[in-house]
Each structure stands twice: as C-alpha cells, then as structure tokens.
Backbone atoms as SQL, in Angstrom:
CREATE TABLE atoms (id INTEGER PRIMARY KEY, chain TEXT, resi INTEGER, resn TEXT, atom TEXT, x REAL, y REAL, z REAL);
INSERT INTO atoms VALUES
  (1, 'A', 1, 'UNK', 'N', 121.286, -241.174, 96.604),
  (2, 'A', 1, 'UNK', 'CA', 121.385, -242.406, 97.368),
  (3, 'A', 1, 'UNK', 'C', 121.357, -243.620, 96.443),
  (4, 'A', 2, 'UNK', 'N', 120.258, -243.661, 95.796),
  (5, 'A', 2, 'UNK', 'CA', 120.424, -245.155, 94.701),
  (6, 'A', 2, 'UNK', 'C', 121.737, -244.655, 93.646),
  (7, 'A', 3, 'UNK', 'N', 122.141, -243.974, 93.710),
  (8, 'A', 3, 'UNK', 'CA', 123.405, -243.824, 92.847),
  (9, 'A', 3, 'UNK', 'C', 124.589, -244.342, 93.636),
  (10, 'A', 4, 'UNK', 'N', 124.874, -244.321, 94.940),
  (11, 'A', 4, 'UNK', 'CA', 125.172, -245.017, 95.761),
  (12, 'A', 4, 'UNK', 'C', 125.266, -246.735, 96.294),
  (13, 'A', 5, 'UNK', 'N', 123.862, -246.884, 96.286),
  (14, 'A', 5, 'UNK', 'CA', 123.690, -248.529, 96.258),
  (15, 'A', 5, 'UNK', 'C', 124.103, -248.895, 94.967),
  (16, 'A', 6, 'UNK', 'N', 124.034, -248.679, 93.454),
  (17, 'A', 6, 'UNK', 'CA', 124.232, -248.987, 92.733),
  (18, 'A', 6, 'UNK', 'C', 126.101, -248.960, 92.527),
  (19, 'A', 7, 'UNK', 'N', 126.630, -248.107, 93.088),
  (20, 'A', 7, 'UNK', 'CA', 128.178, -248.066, 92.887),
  (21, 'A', 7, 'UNK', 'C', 128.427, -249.229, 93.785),
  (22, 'A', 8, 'UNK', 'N', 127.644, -249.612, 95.116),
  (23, 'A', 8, 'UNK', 'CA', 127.987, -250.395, 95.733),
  (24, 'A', 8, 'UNK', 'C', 128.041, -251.794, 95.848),
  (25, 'A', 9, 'UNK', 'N', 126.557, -251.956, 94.647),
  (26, 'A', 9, 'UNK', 'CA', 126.705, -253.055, 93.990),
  (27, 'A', 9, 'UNK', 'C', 127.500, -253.803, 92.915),
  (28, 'A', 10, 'UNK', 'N', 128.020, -252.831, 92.071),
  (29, 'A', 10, 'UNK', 'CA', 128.984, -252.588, 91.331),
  (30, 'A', 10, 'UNK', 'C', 130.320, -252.908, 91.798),
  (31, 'A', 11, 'UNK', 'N', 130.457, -252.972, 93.136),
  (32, 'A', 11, 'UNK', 'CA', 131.884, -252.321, 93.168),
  (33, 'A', 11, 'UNK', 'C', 133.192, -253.665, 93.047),
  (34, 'A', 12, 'UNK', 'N', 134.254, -253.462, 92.690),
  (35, 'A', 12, 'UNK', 'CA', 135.358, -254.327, 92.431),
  (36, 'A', 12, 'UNK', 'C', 136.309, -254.352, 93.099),
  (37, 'A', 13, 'UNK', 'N', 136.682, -255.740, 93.170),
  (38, 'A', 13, 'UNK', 'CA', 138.065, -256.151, 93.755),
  (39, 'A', 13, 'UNK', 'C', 139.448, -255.982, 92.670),
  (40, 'A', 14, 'UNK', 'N', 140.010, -255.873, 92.865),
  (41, 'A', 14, 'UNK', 'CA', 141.485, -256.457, 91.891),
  (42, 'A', 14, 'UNK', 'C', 141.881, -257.710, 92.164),
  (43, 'A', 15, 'UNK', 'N', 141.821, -257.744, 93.587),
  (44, 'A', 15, 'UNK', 'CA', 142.241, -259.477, 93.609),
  (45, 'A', 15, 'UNK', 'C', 141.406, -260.171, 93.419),
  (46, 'A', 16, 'UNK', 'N', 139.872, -260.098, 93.596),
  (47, 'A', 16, 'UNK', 'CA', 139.251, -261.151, 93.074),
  (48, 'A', 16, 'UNK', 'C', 139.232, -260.963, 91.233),
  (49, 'A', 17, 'UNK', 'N', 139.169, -260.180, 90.861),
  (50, 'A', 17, 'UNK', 'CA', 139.506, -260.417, 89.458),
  (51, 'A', 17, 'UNK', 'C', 140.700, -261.031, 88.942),
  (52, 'A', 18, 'UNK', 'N', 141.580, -261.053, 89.350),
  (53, 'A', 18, 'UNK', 'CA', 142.844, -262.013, 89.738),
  (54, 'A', 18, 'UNK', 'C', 142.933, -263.238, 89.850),
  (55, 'A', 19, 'UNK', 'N', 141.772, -263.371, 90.675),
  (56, 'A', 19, 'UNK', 'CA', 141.949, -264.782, 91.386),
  (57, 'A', 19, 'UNK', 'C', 140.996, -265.367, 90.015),
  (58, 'A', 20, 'UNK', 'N', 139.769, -264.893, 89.760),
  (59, 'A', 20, 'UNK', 'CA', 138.729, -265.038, 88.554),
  (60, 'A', 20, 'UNK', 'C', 139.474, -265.876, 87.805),
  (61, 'A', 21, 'UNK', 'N', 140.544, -264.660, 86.899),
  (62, 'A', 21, 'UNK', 'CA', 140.748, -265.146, 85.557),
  (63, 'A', 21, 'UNK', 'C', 142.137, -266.026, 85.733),
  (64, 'A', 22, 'UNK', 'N', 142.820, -265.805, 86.444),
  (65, 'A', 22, 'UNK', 'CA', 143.951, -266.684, 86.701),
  (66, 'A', 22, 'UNK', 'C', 143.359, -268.306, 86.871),
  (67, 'A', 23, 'UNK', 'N', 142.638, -268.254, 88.122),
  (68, 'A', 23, 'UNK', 'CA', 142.053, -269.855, 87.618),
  (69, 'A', 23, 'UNK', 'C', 141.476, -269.971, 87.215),
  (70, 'A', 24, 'UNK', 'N', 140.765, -269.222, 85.881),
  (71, 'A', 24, 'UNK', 'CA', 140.184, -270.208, 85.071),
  (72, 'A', 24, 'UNK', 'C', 140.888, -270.505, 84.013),
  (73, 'A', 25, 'UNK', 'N', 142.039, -269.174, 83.498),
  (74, 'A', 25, 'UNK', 'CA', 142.970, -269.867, 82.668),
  (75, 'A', 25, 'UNK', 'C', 144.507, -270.369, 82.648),
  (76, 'A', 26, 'UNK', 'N', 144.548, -270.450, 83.833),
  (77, 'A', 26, 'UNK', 'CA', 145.792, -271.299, 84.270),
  (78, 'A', 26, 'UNK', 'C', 145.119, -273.229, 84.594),
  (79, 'A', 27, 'UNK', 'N', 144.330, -273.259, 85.449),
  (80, 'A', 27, 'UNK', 'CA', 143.360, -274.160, 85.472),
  (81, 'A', 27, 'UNK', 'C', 143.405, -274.942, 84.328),
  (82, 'A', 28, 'UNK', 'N', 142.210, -274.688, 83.177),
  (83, 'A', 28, 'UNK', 'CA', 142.469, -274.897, 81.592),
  (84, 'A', 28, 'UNK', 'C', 144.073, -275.202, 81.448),
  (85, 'A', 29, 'UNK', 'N', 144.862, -274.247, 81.126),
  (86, 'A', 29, 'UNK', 'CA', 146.202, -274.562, 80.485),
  (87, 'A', 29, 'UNK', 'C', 146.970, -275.561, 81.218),
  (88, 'A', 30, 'UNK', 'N', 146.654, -275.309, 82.484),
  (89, 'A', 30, 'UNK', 'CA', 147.470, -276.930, 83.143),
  (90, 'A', 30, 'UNK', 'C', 146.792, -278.058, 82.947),
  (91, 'A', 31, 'UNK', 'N', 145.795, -278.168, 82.796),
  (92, 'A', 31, 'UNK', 'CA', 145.154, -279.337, 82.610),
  (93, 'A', 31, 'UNK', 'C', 145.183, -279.703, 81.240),
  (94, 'A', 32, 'UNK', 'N', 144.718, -278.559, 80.132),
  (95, 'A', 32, 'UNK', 'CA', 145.158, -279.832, 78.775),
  (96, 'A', 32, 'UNK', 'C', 146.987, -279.937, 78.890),
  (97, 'A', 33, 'UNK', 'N', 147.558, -278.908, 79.082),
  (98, 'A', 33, 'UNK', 'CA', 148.650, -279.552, 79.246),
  (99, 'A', 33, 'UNK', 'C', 149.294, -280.697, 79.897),
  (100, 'A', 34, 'UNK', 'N', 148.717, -281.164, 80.929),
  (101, 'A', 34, 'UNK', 'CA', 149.007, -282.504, 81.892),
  (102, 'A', 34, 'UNK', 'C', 148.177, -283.328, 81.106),
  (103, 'A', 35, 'UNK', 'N', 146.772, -283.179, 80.174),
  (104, 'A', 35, 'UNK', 'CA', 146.367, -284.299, 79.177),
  (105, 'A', 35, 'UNK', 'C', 147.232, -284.656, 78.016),
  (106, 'A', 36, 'UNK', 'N', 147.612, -283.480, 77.497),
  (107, 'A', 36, 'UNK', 'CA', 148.363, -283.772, 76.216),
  (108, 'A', 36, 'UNK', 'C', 150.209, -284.048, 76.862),
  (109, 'A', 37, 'UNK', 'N', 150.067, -283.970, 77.805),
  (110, 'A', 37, 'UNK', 'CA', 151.674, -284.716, 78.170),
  (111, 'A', 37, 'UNK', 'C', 151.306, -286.074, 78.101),
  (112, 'A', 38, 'UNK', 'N', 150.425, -286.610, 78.914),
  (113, 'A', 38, 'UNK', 'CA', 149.930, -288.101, 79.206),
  (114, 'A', 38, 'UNK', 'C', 149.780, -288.488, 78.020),
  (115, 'A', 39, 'UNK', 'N', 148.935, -288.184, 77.381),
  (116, 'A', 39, 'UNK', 'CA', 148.318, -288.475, 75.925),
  (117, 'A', 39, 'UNK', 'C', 149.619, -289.064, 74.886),
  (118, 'A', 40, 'UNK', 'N', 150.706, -288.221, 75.187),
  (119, 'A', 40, 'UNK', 'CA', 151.839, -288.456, 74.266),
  (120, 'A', 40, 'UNK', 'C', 152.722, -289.686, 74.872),
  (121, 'A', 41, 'UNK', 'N', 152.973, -289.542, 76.361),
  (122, 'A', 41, 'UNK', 'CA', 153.508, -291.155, 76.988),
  (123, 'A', 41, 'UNK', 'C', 152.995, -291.819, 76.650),
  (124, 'A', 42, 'UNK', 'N', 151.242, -292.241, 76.924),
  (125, 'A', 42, 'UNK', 'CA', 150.252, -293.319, 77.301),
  (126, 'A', 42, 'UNK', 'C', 149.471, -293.409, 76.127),
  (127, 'A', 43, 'UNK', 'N', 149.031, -294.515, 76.452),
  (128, 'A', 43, 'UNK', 'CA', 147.372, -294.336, 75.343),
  (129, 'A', 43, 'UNK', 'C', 146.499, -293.765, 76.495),
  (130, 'A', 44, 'UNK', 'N', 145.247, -293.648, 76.123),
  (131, 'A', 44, 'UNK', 'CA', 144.431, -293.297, 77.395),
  (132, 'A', 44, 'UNK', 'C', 143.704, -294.803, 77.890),
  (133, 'A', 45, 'UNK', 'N', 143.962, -295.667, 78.090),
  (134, 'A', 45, 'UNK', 'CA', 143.447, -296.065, 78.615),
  (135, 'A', 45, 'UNK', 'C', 144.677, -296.669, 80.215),
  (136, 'A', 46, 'UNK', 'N', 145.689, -296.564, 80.199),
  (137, 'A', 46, 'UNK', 'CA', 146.255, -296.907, 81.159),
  (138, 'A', 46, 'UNK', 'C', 146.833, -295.238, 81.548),
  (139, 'A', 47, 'UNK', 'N', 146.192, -294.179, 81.331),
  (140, 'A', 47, 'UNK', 'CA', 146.753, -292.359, 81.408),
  (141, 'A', 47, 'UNK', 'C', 146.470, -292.347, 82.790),
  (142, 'A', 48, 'UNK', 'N', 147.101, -291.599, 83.625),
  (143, 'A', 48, 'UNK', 'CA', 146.287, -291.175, 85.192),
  (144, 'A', 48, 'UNK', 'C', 145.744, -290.035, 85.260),
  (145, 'A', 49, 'UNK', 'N', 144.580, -289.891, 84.837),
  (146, 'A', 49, 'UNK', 'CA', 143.491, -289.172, 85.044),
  (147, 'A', 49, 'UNK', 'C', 143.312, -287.842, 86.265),
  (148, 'A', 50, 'UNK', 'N', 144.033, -288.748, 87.335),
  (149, 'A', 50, 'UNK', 'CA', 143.986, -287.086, 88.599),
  (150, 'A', 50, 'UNK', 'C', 144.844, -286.345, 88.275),
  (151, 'A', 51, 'UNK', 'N', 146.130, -286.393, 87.049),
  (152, 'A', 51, 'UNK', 'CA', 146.640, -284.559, 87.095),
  (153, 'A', 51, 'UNK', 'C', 145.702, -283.739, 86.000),
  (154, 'A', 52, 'UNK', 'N', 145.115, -283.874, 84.872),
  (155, 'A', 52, 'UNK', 'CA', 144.241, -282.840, 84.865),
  (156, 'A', 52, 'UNK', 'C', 143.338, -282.662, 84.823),
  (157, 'A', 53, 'UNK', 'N', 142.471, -283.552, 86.014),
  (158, 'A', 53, 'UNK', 'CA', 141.577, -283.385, 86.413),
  (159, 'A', 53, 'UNK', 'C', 141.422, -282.369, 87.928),
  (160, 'A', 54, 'UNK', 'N', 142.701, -282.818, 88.598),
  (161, 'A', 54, 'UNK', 'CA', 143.288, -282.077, 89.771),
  (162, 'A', 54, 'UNK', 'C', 143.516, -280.881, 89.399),
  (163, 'A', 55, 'UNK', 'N', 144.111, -280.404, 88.524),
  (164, 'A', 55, 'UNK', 'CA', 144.365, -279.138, 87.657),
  (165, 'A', 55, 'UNK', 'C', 143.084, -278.103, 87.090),
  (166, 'A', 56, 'UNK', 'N', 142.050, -279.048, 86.644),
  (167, 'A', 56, 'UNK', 'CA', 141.087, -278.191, 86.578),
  (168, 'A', 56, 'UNK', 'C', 140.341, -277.980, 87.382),
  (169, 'A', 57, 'UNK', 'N', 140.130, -278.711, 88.757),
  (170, 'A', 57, 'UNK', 'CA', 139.407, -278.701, 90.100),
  (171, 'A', 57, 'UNK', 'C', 140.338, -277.332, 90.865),
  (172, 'A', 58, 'UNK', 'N', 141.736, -277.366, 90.467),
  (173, 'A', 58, 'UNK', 'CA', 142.137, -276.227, 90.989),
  (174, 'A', 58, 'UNK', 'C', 141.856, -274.979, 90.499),
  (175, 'A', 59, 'UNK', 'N', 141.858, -274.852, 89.478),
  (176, 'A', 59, 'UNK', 'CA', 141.334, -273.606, 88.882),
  (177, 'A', 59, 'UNK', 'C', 140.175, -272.966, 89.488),
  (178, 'A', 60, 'UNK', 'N', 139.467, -274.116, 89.288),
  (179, 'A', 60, 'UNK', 'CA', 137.654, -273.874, 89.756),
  (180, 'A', 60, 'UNK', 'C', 138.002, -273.472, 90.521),
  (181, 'A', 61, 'UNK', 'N', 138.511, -274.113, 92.564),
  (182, 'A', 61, 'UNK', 'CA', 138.710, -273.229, 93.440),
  (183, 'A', 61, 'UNK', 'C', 138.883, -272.137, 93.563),
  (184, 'A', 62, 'UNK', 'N', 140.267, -271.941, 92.784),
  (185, 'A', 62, 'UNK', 'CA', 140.846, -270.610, 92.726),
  (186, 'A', 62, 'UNK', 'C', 139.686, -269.424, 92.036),
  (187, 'A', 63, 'UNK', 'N', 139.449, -269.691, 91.222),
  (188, 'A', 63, 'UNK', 'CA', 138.392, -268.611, 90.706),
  (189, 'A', 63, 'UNK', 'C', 137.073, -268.679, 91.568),
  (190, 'A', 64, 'UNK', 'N', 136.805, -269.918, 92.182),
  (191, 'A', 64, 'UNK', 'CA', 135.210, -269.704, 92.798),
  (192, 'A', 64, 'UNK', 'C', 136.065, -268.777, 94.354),
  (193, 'A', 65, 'UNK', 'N', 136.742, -269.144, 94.590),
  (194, 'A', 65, 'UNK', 'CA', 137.061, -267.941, 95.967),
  (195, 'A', 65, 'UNK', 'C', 137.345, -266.488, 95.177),
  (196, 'A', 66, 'UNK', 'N', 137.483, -266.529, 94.156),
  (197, 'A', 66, 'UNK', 'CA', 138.061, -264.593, 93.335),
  (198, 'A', 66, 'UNK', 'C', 136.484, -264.274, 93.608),
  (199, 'A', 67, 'UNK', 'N', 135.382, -265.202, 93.549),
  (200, 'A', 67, 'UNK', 'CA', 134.239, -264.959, 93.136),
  (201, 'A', 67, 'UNK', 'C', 133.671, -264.306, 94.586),
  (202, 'A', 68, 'UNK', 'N', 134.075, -265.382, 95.689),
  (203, 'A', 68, 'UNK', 'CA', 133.625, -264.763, 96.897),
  (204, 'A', 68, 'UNK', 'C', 134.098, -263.573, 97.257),
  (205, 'A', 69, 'UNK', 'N', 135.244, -263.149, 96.801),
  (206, 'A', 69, 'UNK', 'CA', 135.922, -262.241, 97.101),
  (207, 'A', 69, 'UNK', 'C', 135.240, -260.648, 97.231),
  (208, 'A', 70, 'UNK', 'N', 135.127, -260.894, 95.357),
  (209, 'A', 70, 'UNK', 'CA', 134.225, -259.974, 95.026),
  (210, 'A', 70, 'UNK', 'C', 132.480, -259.618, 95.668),
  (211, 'A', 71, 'UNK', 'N', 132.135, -260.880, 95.779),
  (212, 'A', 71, 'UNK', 'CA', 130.705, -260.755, 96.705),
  (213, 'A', 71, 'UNK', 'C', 130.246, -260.347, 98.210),
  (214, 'A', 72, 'UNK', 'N', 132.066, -260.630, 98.373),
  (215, 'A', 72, 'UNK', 'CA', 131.943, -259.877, 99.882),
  (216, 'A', 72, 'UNK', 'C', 132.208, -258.698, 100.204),
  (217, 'A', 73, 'UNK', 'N', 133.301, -258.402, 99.245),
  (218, 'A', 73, 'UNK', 'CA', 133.060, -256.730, 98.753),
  (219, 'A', 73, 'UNK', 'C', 132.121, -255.974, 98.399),
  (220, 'A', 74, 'UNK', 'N', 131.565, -256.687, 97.143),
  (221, 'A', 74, 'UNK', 'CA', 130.273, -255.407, 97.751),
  (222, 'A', 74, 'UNK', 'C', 128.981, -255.806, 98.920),
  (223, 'A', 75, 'UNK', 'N', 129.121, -256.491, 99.610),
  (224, 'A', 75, 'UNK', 'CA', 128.493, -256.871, 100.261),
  (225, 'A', 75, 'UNK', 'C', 128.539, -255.911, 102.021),
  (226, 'A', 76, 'UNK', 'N', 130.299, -255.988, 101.959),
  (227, 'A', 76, 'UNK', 'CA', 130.546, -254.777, 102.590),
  (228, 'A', 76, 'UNK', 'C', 130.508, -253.529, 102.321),
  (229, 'A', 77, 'UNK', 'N', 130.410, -253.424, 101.030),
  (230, 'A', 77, 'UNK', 'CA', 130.100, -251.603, 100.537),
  (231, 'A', 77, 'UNK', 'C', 128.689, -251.733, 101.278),
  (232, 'A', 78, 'UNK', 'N', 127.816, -252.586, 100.834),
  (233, 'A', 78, 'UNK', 'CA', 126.430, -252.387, 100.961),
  (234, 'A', 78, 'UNK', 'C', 125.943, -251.705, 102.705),
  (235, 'A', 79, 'UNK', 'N', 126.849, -252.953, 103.226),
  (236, 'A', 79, 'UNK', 'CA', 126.946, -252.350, 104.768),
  (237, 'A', 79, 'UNK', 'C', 127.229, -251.433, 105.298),
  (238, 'A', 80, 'UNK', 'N', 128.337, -250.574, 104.648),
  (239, 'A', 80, 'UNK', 'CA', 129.016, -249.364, 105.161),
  (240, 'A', 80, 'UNK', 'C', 127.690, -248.621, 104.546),
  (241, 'A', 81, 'UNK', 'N', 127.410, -248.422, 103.578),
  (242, 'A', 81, 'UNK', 'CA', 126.112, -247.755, 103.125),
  (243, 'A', 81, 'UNK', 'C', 125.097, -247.213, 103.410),
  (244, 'A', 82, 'UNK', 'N', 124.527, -248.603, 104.311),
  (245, 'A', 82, 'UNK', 'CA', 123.633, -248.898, 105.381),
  (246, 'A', 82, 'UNK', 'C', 123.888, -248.386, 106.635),
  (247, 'A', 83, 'UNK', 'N', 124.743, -248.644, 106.971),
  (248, 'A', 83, 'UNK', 'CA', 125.608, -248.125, 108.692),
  (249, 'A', 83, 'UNK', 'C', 125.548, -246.270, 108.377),
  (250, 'A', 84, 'UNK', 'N', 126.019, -246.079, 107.159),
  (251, 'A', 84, 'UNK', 'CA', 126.500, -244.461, 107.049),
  (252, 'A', 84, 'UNK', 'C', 124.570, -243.628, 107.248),
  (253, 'A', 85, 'UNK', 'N', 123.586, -244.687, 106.530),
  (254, 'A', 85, 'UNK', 'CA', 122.655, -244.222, 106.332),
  (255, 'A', 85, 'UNK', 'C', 121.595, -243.929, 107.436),
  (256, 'A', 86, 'UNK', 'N', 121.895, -245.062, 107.993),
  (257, 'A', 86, 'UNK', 'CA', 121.287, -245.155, 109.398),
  (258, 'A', 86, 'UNK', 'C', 121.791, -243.934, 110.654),
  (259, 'A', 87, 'UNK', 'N', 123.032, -244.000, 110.148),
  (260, 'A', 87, 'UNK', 'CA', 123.939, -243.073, 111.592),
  (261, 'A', 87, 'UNK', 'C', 123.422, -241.913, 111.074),
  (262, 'A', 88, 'UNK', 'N', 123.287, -241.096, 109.296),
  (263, 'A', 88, 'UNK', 'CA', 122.885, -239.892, 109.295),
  (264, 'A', 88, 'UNK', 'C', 121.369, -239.580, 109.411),
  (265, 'A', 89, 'UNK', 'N', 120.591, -240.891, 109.756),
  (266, 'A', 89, 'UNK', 'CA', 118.751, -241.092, 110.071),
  (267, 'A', 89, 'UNK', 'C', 118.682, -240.393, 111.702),
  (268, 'A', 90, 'UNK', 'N', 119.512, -240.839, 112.062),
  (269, 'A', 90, 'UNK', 'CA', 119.548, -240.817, 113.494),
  (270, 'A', 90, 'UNK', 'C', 120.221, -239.278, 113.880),
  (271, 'A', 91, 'UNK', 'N', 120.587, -238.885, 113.111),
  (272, 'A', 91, 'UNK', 'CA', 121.374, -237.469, 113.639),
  (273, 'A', 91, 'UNK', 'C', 120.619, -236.225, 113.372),
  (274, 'A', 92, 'UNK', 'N', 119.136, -236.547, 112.542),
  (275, 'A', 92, 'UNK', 'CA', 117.986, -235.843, 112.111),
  (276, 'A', 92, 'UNK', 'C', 117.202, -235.358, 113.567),
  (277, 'A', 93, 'UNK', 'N', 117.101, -233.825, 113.393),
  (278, 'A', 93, 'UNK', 'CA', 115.671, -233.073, 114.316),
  (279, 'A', 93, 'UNK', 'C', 114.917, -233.999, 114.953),
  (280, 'A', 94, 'UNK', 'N', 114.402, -234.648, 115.816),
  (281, 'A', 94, 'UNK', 'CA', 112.961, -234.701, 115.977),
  (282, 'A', 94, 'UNK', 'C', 111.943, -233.895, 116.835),
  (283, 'A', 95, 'UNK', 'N', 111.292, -234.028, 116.089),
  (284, 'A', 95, 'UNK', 'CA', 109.888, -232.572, 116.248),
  (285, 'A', 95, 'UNK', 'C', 109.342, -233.243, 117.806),
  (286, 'A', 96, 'UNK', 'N', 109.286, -232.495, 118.804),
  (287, 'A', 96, 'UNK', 'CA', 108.638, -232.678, 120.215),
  (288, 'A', 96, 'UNK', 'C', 107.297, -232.526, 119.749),
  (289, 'A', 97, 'UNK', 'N', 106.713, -234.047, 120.163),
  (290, 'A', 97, 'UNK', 'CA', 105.058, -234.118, 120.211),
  (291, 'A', 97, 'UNK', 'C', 104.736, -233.675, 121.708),
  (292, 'A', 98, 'UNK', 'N', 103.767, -232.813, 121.600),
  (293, 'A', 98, 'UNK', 'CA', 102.967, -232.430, 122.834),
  (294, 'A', 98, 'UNK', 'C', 102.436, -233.856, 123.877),
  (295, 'A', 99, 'UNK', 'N', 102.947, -233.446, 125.425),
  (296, 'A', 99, 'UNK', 'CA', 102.278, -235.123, 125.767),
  (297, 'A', 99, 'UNK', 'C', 100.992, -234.970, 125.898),
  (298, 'A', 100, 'UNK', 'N', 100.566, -235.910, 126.047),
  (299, 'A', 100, 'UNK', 'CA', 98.997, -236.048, 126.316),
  (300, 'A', 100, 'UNK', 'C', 98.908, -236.183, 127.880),
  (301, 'A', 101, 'UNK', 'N', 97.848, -235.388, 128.261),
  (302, 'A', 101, 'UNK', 'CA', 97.374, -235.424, 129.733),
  (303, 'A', 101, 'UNK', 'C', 96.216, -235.772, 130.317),
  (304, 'A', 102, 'UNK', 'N', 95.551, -236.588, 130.134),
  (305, 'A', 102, 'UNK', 'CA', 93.663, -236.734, 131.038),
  (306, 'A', 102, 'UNK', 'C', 93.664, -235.674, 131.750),
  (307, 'A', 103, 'UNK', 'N', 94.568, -235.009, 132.151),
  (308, 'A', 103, 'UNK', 'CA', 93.991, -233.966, 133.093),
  (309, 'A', 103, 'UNK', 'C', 93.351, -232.605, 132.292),
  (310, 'A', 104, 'UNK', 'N', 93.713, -232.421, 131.279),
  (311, 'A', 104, 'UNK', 'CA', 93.534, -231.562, 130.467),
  (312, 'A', 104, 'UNK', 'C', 91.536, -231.875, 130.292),
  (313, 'A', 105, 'UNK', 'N', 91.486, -233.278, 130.166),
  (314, 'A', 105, 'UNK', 'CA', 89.909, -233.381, 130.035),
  (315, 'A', 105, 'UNK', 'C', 89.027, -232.756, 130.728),
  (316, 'A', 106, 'UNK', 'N', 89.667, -232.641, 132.409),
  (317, 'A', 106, 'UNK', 'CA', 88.883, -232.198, 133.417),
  (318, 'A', 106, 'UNK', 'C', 88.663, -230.726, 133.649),
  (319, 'A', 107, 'UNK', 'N', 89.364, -230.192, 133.114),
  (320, 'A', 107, 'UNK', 'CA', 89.472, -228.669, 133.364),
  (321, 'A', 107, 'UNK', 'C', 88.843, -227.750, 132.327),
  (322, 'A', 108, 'UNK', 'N', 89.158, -226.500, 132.098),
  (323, 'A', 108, 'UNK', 'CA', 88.074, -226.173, 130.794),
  (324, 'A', 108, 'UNK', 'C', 89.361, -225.236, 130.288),
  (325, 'A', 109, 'UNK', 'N', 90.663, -225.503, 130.235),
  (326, 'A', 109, 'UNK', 'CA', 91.564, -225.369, 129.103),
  (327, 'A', 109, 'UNK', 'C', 91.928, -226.179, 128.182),
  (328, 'A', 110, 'UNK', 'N', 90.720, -226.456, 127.732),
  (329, 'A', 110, 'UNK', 'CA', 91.029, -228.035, 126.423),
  (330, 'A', 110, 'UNK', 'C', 91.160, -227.439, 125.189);
C-alpha cells in the first residue's frame, strides 16, 4: 500500500511537463528577445516595457498552470487510491457480535 501512495504521489503528467518547461523557456526567450529588439531601436529610456514584460508574465502562466496540472494529477491518483481502498475495507467479513439481552440476567442461563 505505501508503495502505492508513494507512486501516487509521484505520479506525472506529460502535459504538465510541457506546459512547465515550455513556459519557462519560451517565456525567457521571448522576452529577452522583445528586450534586445527594443534595446537596438530605442535607448531604454523611451523602450515600451509591456512586450517583455508581457512575455515573461506569459510564461509564468503557462508553466504555473503545467504546475497545477501536475498537482491535480496526483491529487487524483491519491483519490482513486483512497476510493479503491475504502471500497476493498468495505468488502471485508464482519465477525457477528453476539447481541446483548437483559433478559439473559434474569434467568440462570448466563
């Protein structure tokens, strides 16, 4: 079983690894690239600042959702885990306890 939770914690997406490394290095590369385009028109002080800054805010997105991606994955392993564990708890023997009777007190088969 903990060999189990542990795969489940473990476990991977492809697309969120995708999404991960794509924006963080597409992100990066568009953005110094939209700096060093500006940089070469402009000086920086009259440069417009929102393309790679916009560029690296996109990245971030993009990789912080690869991130959820992955967390909800195993988040759902964890569940199926749980659900599988519970359903085979429940499908276990249970031992019949004798009921209890007061009447049994009164009589002299105690």
């Amino acid at each position: 079983m903990e060999d189990q939770i542990n795969a489940a914690e473990k476990a991977k997406s492809i697309s969120a690894e995708i999404c991960k490394w794509s924006g963080g290095v597409f992100g990066i590369l568009f953005g110094l690239g939209f700096f060093f385009a500006e940089v070469q028109k402009n000086d920086l002080k009259s440069m417009p600042w929102w393309k790679p800054i916009s560029a690296f805010v996109a990245g971030a997105a993009v990789s912080a959702h690869g991130s959820n991606v992955a967390s909800n994955k195993r988040t759902s392993e964890l569940i199926a885990l749980l659900v599988r564990s519970t359903n085979s708890a429940s499908e276990l023997p249970i031992a019949k306890t004798p009921e209890y009777s007061d009447l049994l007190e009164d009589s002299d088969n105690q």
